[in-house]
C-alpha positions as CSV (number, residue, x, y, z in Angstrom):
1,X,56.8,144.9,142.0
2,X,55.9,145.3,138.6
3,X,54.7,149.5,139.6
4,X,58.2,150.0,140.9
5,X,59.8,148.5,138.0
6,X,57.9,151.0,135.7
7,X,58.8,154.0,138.7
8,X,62.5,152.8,138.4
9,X,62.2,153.0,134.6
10,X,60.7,156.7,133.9
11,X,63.3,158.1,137.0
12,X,65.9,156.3,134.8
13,X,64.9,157.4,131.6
14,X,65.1,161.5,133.0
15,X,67.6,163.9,132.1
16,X,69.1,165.2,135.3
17,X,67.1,168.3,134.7
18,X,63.7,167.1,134.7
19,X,64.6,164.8,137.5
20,X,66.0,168.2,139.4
21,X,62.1,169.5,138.3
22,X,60.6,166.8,139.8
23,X,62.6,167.4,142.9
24,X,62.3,170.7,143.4
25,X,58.3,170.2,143.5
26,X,58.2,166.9,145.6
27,X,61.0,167.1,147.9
28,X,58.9,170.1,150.1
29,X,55.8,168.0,150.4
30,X,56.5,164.4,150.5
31,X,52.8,163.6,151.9
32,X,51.6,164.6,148.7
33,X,53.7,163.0,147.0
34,X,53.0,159.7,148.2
35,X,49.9,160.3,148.1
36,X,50.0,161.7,144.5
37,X,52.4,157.9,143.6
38,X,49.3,156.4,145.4
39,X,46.6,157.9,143.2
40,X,48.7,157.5,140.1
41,X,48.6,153.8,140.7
42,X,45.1,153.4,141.7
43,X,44.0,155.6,138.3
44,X,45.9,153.8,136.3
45,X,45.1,150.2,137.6
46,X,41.2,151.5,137.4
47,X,41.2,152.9,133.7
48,X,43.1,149.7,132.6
49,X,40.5,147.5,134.3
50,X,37.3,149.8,132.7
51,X,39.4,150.8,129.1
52,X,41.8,148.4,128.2
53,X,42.4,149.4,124.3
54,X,41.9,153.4,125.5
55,X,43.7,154.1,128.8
56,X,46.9,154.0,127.1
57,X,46.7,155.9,124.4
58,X,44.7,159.2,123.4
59,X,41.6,157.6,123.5
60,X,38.5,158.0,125.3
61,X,40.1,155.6,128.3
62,X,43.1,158.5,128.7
63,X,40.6,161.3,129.2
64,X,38.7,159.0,132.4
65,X,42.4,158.1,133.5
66,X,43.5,161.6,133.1
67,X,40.2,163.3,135.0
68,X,40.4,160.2,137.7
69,X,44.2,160.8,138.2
70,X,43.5,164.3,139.4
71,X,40.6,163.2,141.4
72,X,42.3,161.0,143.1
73,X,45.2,163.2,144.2
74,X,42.7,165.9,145.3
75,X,41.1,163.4,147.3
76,X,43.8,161.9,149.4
77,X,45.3,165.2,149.6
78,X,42.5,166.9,150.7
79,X,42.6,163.8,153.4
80,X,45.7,165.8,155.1
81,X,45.3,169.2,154.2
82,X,43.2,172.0,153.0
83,X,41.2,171.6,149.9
84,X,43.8,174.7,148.6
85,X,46.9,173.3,149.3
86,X,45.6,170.3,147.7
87,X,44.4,171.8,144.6
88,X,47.8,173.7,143.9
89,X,49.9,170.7,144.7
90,X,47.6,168.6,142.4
91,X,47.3,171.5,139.5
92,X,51.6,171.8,139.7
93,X,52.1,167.7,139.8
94,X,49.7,167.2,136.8
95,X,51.6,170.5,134.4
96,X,54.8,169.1,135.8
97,X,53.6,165.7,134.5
98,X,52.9,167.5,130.8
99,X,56.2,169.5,131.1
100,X,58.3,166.4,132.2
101,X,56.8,164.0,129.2
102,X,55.6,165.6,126.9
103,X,53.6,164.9,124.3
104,X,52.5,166.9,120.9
105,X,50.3,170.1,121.5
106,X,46.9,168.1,120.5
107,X,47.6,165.7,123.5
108,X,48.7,168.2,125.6
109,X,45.7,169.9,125.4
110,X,43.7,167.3,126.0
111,X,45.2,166.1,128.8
112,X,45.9,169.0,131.2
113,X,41.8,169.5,130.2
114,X,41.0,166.4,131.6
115,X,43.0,166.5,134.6
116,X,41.2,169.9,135.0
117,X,38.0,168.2,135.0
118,X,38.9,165.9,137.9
119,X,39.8,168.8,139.9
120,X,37.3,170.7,139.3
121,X,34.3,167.7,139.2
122,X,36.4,166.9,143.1
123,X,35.7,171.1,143.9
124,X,31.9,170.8,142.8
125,X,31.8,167.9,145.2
126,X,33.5,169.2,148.3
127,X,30.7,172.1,149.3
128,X,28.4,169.0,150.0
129,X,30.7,166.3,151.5
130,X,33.4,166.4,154.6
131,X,36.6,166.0,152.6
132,X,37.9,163.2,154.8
133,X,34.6,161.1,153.5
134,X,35.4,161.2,150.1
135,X,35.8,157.4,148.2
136,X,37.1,156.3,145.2
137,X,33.7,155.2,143.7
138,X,32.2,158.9,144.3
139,X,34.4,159.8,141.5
140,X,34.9,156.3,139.4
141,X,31.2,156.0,138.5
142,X,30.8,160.3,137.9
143,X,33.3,160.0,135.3
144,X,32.5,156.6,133.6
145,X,28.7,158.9,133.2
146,X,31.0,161.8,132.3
147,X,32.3,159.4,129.4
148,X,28.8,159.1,127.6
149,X,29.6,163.3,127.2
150,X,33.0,163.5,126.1
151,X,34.2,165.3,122.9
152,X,36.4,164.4,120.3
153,X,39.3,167.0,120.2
154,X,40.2,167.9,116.9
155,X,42.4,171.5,117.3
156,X,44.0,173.0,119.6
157,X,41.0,176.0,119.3
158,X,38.6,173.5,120.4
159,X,37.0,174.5,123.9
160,X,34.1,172.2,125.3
161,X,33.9,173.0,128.3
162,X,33.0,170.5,131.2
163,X,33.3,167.8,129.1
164,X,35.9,165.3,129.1
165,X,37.9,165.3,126.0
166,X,39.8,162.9,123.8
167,X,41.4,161.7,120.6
168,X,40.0,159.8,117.7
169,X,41.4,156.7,116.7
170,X,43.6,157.3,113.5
């Protein structure tokens, strides 16, 4: 109950424009987008669980949340479809994401980076496993090693990479 409340809330708190954005990008593939409401959910609920003080804010626990969100999405997506169609949909839901709330350049940055690293970490995966058995934990404990990696962004010239990224504590 409480997820729909916070759904409810954000839809609410849209101009008609962005919501006519969102629409325009969900309305032709509702699978995904349940599936992509799914994921969202189960990153968030995860990264809240393993980074309480972090998955919030632009700490190190946004950059896991960030990289698992698009994991996720690429896997249950990649459950129904191709591993393309899934990796467009999921590359245009997570911009849209950006574009819809956004947030200054810094954080920006950082997070279409880290939602770039779950996609592509998911990519490196699928050569050597079917896509329909793909799990949740595959990807969980990757990116909690992944965390030992990450960077601290500091300007928007920064560029590290296939490493997760994040902001320092001010």
């Amino acid at each position: 109950m409480r997820t729909f409340k916070i759904f409810f809330n954000t839809i609410r708190s849209m101009s008609f424009k962005k919501i006519m954005r969102l629409l325009s990008l969900v309305l032709p593939h509702p699978l995904f987008s349940l599936l992509s409401f799914h994921a969202t959910v189960q990153a968030f609920t995860i990264a809240q669980k393993k980074f309480p003080k972090t998955a919030s804010n632009n700490g190190i626990g946004n950059a896991f949340r960030h990289a698992l969100w698009s994991s996720f999405i690429m896997m249950y997506c990649c459950k129904v479809s191709s591993p393309e169609k899934a990796l467009d949909f999921c590359k245009r839901i997570t911009d849209l994401h950006e574009e819809l709330f956004p947030n200054k350049p810094l954080e920006t940055k950082m997070d279409l980076h880290n939602n770039k690293i779950g996609m592509d970490y998911f990519m490196e995966l699928l050569p050597g496993i079917h896509r329909q058995f793909f799990e949740k934990s595959f990807f969980i404990d990757a990116l909690v090693k992944k965390m030992k990696d990450a960077k601290v962004l500091k300007n928007l010239d920064d560029d590290f990479g296939g490493h997760l990224v994040y902001l320092e504590d001010k």
